[in-house]
C-alpha positions in Angstrom: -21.5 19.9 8.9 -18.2 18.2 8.9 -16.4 16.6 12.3 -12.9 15.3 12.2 -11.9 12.9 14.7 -8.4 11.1 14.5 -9.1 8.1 15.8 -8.3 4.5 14.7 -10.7 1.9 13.1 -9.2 -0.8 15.9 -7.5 0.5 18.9 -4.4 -0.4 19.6 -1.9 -0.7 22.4 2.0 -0.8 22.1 3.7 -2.9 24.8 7.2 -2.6 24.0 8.5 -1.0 20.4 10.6 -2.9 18.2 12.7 -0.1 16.0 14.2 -2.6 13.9 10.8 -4.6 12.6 9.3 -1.4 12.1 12.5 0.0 9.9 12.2 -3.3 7.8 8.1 -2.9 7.5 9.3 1.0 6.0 11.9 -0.3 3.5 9.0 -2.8 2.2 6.4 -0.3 1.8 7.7 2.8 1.1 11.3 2.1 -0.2 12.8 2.2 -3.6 11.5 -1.3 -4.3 8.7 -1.4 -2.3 5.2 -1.8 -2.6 4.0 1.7 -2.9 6.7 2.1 -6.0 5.6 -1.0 -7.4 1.5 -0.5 -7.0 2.2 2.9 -9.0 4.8 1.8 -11.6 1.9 -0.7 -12.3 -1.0 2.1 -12.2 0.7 4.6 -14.6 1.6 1.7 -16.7 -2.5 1.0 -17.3 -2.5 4.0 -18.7 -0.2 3.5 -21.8 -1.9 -0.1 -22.2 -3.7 -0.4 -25.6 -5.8 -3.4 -24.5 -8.8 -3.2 -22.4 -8.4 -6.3 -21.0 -4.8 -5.7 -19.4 -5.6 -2.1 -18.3 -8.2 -4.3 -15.9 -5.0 -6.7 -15.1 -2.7 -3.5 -14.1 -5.7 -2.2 -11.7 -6.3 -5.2 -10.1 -2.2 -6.0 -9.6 -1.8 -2.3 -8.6 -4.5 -1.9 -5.9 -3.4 -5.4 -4.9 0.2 -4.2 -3.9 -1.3 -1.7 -1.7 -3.1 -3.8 0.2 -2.0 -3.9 4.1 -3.3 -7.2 5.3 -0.7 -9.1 3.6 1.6 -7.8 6.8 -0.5 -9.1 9.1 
């Protein structure tokens, strides 16, 4: 059997929102140059890599640019 709950890992409690921090977090991570664009230009690119070695090196830098505790 499968349950779903929606539930954080860590709860979490807002005081006071900050629209401005949290529309410059956005740009970062899911903007034209942010990390989301770069972690998959760098995954595709692993792909076309004819060396073993640096497909290992465009996984690593890849998953590395999704990474979230580098906001923290």
């Amino acid at each position: 059997m499968f349950v779903y709950e929606k539930k954080l890992q860590y709860p979490i409690k807002i005081k006071n929102s900050n629209p401005k921090l949290a529309a410059v977090i956005i740009s970062q991570y899911g903007g034209p140059d942010g990390e989301l664009g770069a972690s998959l230009r760098y995954l595709s690119q692993r792909y076309s890599m004819p060396y073993a070695e640096l497909k290992g090196l465009l996984t690593d830098i890849g998953t590395e640019e999704l990474d979230p505790r580098k906001y923290i």
